[in-house]
C-alpha positions as CSV (number, residue, x, y, z in Angstrom):
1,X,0.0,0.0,0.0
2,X,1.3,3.6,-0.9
3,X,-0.3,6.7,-1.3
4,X,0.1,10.0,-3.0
5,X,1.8,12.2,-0.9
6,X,1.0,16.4,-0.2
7,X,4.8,16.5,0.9
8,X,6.2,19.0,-1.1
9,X,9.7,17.3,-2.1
10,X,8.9,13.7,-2.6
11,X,5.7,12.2,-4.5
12,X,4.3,9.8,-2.7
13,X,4.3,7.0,0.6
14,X,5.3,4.1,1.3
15,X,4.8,2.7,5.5
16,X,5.3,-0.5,5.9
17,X,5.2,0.0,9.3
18,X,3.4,2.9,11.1
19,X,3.6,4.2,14.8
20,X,7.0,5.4,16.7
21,X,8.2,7.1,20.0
22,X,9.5,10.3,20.8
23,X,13.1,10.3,21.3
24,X,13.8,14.3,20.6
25,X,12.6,17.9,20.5
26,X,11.6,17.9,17.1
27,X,9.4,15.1,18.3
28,X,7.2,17.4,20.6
29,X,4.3,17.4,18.0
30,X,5.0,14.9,16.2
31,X,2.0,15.2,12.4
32,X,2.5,11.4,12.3
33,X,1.1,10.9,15.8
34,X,-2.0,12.9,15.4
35,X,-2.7,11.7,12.2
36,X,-2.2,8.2,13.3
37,X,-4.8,8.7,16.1
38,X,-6.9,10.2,13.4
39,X,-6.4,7.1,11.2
40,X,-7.6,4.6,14.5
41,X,-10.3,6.5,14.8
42,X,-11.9,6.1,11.6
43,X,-10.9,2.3,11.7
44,X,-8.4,2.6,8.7
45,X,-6.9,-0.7,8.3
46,X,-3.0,-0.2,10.0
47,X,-4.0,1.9,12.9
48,X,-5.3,-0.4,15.0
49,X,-3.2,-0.1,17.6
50,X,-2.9,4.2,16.6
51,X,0.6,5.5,17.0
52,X,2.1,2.3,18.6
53,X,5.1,0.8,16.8
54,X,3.2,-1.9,13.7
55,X,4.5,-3.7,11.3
56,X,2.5,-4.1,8.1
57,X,4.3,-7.2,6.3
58,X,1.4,-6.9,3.9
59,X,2.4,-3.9,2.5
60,X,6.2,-4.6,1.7
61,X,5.3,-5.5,-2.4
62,X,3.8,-2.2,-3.1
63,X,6.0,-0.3,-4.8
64,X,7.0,-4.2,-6.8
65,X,3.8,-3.4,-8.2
66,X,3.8,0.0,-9.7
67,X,5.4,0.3,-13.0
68,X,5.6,4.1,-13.0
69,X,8.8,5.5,-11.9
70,X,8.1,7.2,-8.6
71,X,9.9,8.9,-5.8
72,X,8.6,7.3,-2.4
73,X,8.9,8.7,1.2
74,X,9.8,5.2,2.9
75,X,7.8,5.3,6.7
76,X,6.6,9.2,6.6
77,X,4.2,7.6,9.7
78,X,7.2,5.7,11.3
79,X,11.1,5.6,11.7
80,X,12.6,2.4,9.9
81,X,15.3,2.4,12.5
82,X,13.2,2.4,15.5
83,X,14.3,-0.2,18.0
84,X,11.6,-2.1,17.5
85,X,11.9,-2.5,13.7
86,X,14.2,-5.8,13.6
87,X,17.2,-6.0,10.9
88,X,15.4,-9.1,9.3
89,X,12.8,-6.6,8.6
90,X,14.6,-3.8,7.3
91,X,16.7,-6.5,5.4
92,X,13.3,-7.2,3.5
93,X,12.6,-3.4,2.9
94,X,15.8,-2.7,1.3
95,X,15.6,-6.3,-0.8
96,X,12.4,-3.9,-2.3
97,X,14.2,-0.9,-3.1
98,X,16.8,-2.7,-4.6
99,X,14.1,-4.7,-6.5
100,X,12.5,-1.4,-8.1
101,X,15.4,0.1,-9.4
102,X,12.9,2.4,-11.5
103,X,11.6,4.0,-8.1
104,X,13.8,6.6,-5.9
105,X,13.3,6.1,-2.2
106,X,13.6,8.9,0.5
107,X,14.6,6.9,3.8
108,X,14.6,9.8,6.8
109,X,15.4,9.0,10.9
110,X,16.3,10.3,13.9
111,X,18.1,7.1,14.6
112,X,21.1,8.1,12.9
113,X,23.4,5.6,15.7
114,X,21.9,2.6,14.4
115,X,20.9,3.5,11.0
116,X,25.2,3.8,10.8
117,X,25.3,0.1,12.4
118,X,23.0,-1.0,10.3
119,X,24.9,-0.2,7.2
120,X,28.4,-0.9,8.3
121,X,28.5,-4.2,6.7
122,X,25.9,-3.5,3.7
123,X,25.6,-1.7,0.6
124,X,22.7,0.9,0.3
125,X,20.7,0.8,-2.4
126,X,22.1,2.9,-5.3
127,X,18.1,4.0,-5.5
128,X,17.9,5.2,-2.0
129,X,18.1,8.5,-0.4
130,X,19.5,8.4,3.4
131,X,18.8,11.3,5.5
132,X,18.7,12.3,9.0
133,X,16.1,15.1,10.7
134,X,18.3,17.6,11.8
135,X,16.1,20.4,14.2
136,X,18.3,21.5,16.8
137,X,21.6,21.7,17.8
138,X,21.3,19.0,21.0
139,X,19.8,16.2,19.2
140,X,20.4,16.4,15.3
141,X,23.5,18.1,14.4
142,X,25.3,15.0,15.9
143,X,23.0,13.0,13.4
144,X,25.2,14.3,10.2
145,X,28.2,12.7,11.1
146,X,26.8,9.0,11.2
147,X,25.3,9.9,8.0
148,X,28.3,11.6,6.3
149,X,29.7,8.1,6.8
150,X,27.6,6.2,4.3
151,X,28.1,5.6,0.8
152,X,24.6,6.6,-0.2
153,X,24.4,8.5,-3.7
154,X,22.8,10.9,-1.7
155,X,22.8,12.3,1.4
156,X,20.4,14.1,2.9
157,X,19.2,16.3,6.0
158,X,15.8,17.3,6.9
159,X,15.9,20.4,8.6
160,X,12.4,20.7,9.9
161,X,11.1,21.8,12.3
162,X,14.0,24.3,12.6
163,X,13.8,25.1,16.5
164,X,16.8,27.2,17.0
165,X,19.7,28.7,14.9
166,X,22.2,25.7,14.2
167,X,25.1,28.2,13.8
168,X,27.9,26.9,11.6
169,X,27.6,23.1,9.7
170,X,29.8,21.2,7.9
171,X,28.0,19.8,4.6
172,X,30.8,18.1,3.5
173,X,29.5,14.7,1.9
174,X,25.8,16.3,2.1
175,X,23.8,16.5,-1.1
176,X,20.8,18.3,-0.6
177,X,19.4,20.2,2.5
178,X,15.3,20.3,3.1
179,X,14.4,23.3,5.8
180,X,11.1,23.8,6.9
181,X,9.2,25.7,10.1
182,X,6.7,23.3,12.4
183,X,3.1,23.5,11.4
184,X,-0.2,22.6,13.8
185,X,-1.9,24.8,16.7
186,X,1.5,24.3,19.2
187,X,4.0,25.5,16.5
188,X,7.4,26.5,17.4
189,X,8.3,29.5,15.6
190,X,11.0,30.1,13.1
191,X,13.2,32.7,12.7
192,X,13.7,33.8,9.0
193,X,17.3,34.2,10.0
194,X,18.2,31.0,10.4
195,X,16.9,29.9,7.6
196,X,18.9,32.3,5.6
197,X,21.8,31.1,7.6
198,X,21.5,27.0,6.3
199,X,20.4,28.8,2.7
200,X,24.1,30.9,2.7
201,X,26.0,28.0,3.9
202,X,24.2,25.5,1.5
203,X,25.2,27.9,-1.2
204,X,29.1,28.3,0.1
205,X,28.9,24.2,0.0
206,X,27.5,23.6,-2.9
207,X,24.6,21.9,-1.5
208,X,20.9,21.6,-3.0
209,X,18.4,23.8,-0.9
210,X,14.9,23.2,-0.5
211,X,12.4,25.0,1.3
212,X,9.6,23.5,2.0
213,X,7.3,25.5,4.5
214,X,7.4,28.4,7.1
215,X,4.6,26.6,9.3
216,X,2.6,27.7,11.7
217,X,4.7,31.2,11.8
218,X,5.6,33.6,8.7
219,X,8.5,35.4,7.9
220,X,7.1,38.3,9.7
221,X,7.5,36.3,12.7
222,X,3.3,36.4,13.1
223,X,1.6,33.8,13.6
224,X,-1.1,32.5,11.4
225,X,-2.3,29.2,9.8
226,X,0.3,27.3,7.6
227,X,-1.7,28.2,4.2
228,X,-1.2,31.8,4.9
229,X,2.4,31.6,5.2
230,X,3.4,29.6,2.0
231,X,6.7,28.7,0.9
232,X,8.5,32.0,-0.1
233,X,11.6,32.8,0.8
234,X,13.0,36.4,-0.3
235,X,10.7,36.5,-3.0
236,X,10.3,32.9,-4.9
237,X,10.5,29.4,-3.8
238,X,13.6,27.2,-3.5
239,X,12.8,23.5,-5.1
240,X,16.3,22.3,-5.4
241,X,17.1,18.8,-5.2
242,X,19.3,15.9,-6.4
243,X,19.2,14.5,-10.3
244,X,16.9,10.9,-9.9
245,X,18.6,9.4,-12.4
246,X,21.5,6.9,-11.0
């Protein structure tokens, strides 16, 4: 099962297991949760057990079955390095990328420890996209050196929600940088400063630069709802990413 995604810099889903737990900041208020509890309630088949860590065995042949070529967020309602996901099991989802070579596959975590172990004896898929959430300066700029360490074709970092200034990074080995402000009712706001920051130093490193939302707060620093703010930045958007072609 996989379905179209609204996420602005992939095209669509793929969860073959749903539910997680918080292990960060940026996990506050956590979309996935709420939607998950959302999903239960409706009785959508998955969300039985809501936000609690699932795996859906069922749905590991989806993207075998799409012809298309399609770019697919792997676990947007999950982390596919959670403890609880065992390596037989992400040995199985990777034996799927690597059997849809005419997919591209966005794989994102905050467990950037084991994601790193995980790999250390095997070859990632020259279809998949690694990439760690990177929102603070505590928790997720510590991510980017387990994931500079990699030999993905591209590495990525998911900047969002941005919660404070990260101050100086080194994207050496990075490929392409996604930055985006929290959205909901409990939004953190987001300085436009700091995002101009991650922009200038993305540009200095030759890194591709994406901006995907300012959330729940604008440039102005007001708040208002998401759909108000948009996705400007200085006057246009930024939709820069990797070449899919391998």
């Amino acid at each position: 099962m996989s379905q179209k995604s609204r996420i602005e810099w992939t095209e669509a889903t793929w969860n073959p297991s749903v539910g997680c737990t918080k292990i960060s900041s940026g996990c506050k208020h956590c979309y996935a949760e709420a939607m998950a509890k959302r999903l239960q309630a409706m009785g959508t088949p998955g969300y039985e057990r809501g936000f609690s860590l699932t795996l859906l065995p069922e749905r590991l042949d989806a993207p075998l079955r799409r012809k298309k070529p399609t770019v697919y967020f792997v676990n947007s309602m999950s982390d596919l390095f959670h403890k609880g996901v065992p390596d037989t099991y992400i040995d199985q989802v990777m034996d799927v990328i690597k059997r849809s070579p005419q997919h591209t596959f966005q794989v994102l975590t905050k467990r950037a420890e084991r994601m790193a172990r995980y790999f250390k004896d095997k070859v990632v898929p020259r279809n998949a996209w690694i990439g760690v959430t990177v929102e603070d300066v505590k928790h997720g700029v510590p991510r980017i050196n387990a994931l500079r360490g990699l030999n993905a074709r591209v590495r990525f970092l998911s900047v969002e929600p941005l919660l404070e200034d990260l101050g100086r990074i080194d994207l050496s080995g990075i490929h392409w940088v996604i930055v985006g402000g929290e959205s909901g009712s409990r939004a953190r706001p987001m300085a436009s400063s700091w995002v101009r920051s991650i922009r200038r130093q993305c540009r200095a490193q030759d890194v591709q630069f994406f901006f995907k939302q300012w959330g729940g707060w604008g440039a102005d620093g007001k708040r208002r709802p998401k759909k108000e703010n948009g996705r400007l930045l200085d006057g246009r958007t930024w939709d820069e990413m990797p070449p899919l072609s391998i």
